[in-house]
VEXVOTI-243402 format. One record per residue (C-alpha): x, y, z. Coordinates in steps of 0.05 Angstrom, whole numbers, padded with zeros to 5 digits, always signed. Layout:
! VEXVOTI-243402
XYZ ...
! end
This chain:
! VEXVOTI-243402
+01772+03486+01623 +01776+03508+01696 +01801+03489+01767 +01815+03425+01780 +01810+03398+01709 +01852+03455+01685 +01901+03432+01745 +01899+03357+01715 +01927+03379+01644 +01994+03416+01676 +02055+03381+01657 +02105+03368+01715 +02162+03339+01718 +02168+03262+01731 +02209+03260+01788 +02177+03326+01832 +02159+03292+01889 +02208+03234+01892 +02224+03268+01959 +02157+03244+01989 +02167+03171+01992 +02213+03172+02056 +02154+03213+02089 +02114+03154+02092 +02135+03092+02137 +02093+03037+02104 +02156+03027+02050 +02214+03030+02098 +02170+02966+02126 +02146+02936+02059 +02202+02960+02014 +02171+02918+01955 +02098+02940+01957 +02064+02970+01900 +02010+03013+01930 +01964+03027+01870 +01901+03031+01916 +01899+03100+01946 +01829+03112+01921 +01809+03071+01971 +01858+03102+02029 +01926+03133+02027 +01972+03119+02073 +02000+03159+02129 +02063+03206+02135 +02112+03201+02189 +02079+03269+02211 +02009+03252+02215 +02031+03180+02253 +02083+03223+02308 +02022+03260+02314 +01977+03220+02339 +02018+03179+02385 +02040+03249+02409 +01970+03271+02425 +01968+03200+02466 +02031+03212+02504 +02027+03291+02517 +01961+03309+02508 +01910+03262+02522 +01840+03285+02564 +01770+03293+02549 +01769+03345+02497 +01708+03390+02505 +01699+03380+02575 +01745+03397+02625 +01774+03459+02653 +01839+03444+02684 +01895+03460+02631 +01907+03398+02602 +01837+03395+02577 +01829+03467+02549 +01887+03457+02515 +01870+03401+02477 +01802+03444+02462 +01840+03491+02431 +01876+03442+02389 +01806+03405+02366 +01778+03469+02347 +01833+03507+02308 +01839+03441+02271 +01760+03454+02256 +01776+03516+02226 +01838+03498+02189 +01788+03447+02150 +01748+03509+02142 +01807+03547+02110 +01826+03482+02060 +01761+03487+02034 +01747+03568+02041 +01680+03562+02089 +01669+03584+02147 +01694+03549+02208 +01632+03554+02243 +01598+03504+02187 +01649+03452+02193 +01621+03383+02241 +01666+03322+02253 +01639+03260+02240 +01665+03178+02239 +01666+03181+02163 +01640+03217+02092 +01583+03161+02096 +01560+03183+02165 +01556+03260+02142 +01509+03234+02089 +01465+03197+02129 +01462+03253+02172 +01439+03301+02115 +01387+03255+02086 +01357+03240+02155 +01364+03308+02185 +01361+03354+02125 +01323+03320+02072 +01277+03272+02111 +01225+03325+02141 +01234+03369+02082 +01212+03304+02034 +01135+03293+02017 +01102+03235+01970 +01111+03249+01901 +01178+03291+01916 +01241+03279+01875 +01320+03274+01886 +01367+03271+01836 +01432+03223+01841 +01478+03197+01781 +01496+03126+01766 +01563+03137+01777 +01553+03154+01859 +01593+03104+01912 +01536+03075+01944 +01543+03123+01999 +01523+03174+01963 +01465+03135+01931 +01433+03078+01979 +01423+03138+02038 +01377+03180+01982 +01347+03113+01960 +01322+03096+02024 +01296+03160+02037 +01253+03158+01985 +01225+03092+01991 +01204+03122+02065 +01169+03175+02044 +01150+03161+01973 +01177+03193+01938 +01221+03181+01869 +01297+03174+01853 +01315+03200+01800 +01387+03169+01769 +01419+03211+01717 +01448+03162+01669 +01524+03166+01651 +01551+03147+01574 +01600+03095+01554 +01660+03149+01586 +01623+03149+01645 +01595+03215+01647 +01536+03252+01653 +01515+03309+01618 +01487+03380+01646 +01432+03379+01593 +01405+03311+01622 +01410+03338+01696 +01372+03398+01673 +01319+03367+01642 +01311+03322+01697 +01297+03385+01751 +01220+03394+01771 +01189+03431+01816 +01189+03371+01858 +01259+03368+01858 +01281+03373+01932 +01355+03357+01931 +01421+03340+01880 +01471+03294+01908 +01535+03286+01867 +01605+03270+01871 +01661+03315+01853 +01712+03261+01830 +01689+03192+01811 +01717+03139+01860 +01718+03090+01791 +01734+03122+01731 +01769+03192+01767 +01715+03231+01725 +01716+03304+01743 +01642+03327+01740 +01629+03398+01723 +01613+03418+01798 +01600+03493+01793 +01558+03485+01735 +01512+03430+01772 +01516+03489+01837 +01499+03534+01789 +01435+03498+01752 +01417+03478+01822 +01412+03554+01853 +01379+03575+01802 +01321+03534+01824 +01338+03541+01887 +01349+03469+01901 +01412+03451+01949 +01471+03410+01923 +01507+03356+01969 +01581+03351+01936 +01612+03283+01950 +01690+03305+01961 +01724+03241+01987 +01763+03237+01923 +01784+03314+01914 +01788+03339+01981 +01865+03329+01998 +01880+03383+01936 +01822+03408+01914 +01810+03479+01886 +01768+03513+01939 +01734+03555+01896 +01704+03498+01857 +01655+03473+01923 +01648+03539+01969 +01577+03550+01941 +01559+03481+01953 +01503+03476+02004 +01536+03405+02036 +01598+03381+02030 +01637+03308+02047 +01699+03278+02050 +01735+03235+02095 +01799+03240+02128 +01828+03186+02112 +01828+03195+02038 +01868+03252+02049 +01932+03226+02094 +01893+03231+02150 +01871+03178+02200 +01810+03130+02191 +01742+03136+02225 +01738+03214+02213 +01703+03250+02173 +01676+03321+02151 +01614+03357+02142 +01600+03426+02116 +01537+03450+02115 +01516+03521+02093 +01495+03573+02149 +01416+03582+02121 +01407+03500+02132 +01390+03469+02188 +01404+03399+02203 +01374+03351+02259 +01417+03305+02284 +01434+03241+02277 +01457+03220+02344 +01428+03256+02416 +01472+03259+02477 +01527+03296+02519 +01573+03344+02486 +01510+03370+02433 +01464+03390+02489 +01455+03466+02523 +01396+03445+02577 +01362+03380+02593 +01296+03377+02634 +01255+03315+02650 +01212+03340+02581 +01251+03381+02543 +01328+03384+02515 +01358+03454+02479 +01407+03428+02435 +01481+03478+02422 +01486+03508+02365 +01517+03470+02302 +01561+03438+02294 +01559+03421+02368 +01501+03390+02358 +01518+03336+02309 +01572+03311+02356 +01539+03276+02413 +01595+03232+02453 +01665+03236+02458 +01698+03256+02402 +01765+03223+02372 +01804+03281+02388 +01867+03241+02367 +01836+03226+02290 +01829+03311+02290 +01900+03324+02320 +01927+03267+02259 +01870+03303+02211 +01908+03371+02232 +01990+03338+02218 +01956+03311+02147 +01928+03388+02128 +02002+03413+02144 +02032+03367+02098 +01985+03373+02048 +01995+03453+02056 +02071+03436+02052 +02064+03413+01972 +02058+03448+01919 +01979+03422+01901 +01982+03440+01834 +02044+03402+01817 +02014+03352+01867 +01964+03345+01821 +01997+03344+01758 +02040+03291+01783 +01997+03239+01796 +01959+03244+01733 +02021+03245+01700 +02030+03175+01722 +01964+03158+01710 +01971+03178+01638 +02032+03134+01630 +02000+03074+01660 +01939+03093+01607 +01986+03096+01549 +02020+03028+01571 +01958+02989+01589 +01924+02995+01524 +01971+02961+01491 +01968+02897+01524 +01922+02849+01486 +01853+02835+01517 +01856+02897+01564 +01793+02944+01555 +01802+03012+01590 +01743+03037+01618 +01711+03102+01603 +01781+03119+01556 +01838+03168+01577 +01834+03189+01651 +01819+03254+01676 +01849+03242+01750 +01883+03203+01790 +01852+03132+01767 +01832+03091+01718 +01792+03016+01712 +01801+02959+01664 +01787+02898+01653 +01802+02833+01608 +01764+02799+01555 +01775+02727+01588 +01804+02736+01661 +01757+02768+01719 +01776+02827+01757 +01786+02784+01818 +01837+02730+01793 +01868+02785+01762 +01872+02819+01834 +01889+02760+01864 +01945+02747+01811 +01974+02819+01822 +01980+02807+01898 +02021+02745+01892 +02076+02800+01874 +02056+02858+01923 +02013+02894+01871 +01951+02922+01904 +01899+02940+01866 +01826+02936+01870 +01782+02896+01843 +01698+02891+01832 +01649+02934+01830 +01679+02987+01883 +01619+03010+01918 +01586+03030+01854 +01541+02972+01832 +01499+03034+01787 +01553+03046+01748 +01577+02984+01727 +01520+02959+01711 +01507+03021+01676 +01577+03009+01633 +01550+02938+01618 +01612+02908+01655 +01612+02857+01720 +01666+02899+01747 +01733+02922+01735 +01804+02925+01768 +01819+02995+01793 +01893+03028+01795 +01902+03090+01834 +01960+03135+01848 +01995+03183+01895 +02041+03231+01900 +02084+03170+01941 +02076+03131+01870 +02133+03134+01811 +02142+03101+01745 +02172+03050+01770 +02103+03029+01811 +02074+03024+01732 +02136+02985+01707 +02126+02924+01764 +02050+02934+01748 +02055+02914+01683 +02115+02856+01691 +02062+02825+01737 +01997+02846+01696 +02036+02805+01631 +02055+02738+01682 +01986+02733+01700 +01952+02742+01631 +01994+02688+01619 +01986+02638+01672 +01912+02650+01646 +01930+02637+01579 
! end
């Protein structure tokens, strides 16, 4: 066992970070919510929220562009919050481009990495338990230039083995895209092994890290050749993501205009180098100063006992779950932060729906991985997902409300 699942299996005590939940606003507002939905989004500390409305009051320009000292110095701030992403995940900061979201820094690999590196009769490997944004982008590519997808199939845990992956690398294999943490079951795939199997064939890996990045080890993904995550997975603000892409890869972009450009003549334009020149237009310098308060506060935690903590909780809402009649738990004891059920007679959505009437949120369907459930044999599932802002007592008004809606079913 090593990094982050080794990280999963500490024990920690059940109340270290009952001192978070005053860092986050949402509760002093909504006192009764039950926020079991943070694989979706988590919400916001009071430092990442003063620091955006901060950057609007104090430091608001054109970041990028102007030279009069209220522009330069929100510069500065934009790019020393470029290279404290590139410390959180131990690359260089050179490597690290902002985009709108995780999906967007997919799309731009597949069309300006993999796209005029692809020929007919060319292979990329995915696995069936990908969100579709790390699958449909590959698909597509594939069906442009045709050539093949190849899905790794996952067992009834939902996982995939290494000896399938290796037996499914050819010499036509151009690309592996796969996800460090599930966004359904919380499965931790073996990433340095995949990195590893990969390199040896010399074929680059794209790690999908929406799910890990707020406390992941670094040393797990720094030989990945692309990485993704999103900032507003990790306590960060929405519509901004990340892309890491190794030094000896170059990437066209996505998008062409000012900001990404060194010289433009009537027939020619010299593009900066990267990352400048994946972020044609004006960036949200505001998302990056909130992106910058979130990496403080995740720096301010212990991760490890971070970590520990909410799979802690996850465990106990495991153990309590299965004894509830009807209630099948997908893919068996969590690894992570999450788990998915469902119920022999009730859907995932009236369930949902009956869990909201008392401030529970969950989610419920297939959650942007169609493959997988389909591959699990199931129509969908009802996903609960914790943070460190979670406690016991979340998974004690879970289940009062999980029983009055079996029953109303009943």
């Amino acid at each position: 066992m090593s990094g982050l699942a080794y990280i999963y299996n500490r024990p920690v005590a059940k109340t270290v970070f009952k001192a978070t939940i005053p860092d986050f606003p949402i509760f002093d507002h909504h006192p009764d919510l039950v926020y079991l939905d943070s694989a979706a989004t988590t919400h916001k500390p009071k430092k990442v929220i003063r620091a955006i409305t901060d950057f609007y009051e104090t430091k608001y320009t054109s970041t990028g562009r102007g030279l009069y000292p209220l522009a330069t110095a929100g510069t500065r701030q934009f790019e020393s919050t470029r290279q404290q992403v590139a410390a959180h995940f131990g690359v260089a900061g050179n490597r690290i481009a902002f985009t709108k979201s995780a999906t967007e820094s997919i799309n731009i690999i597949a069309s300006g990495f993999l796209l005029p590196r692809l020929s007919p009769g060319d292979e990329v490997i995915v696995t069936a338990q990908e969100h579709h944004a790390n699958f449909i982008p590959w698909q597509q590519a594939c069906l442009s230039r045709k050539a093949t997808l190849i899905v790794i199939p996952v067992d009834v845990q939902g996982a995939f083995s290494l000896s399938a992956l290796k037996h499914a690398i050819t010499g036509r294999t151009r690309l592996i895209a796969v996800t460090h943490i599930t966004n359904v079951l919380g499965t931790i795939n073996p990433i340095e092994s995949v990195i590893e199997l990969a390199h040896q064939h010399q074929i680059p890996v794209l790690v999908d890290a929406a799910q890990s990045a707020a406390f992941c080890d670094s040393r797990m993904l720094k030989d990945a050749d692309f990485l993704v995550c999103s900032a507003h997975k990790m306590f960060g603000p929405q519509g901004l993501g990340i892309l890491y892409a190794a030094r000896q890869h170059e990437v066209t972009p996505l998008l062409f205009g000012g900001g990404a450009i060194r010289h433009v003549q009537a027939d020619e334009t010299v593009l900066r180098d990267y990352p400048y020149s994946l972020e044609a237009g004006t960036p949200d310098a505001a998302a990056v100063a909130g992106l910058n308060a979130a990496l403080e506060f995740i720096h301010s935690l212990n991760a490890s006992d971070a970590v520990a903590y909410v799979h802690h909780l996850t465990l106990q809402c495991y153990d309590r779950l299965k004894e509830l009649n009807g209630i099948q738990i997908i893919g068996g004891s969590p690894s992570s932060s999450m788990l998915a059920f469902t119920h022999n007679r009730i859907h995932p959505h009236d369930l949902a729906t009956g869990l909201a009437q008392d401030q529970v949120c969950v989610r419920a369907g297939h959650h942007c991985a169609q493959p997988l459930a389909d591959s699990l044999g199931i129509p969908g599932s009802v996903r609960v997902s914790f943070s460190i802002y979670n406690s016991e007592k979340d998974i004690d008004k879970l289940l009062e409300s999980l029983n009055r809606v079996i029953r109303f079913w009943s």
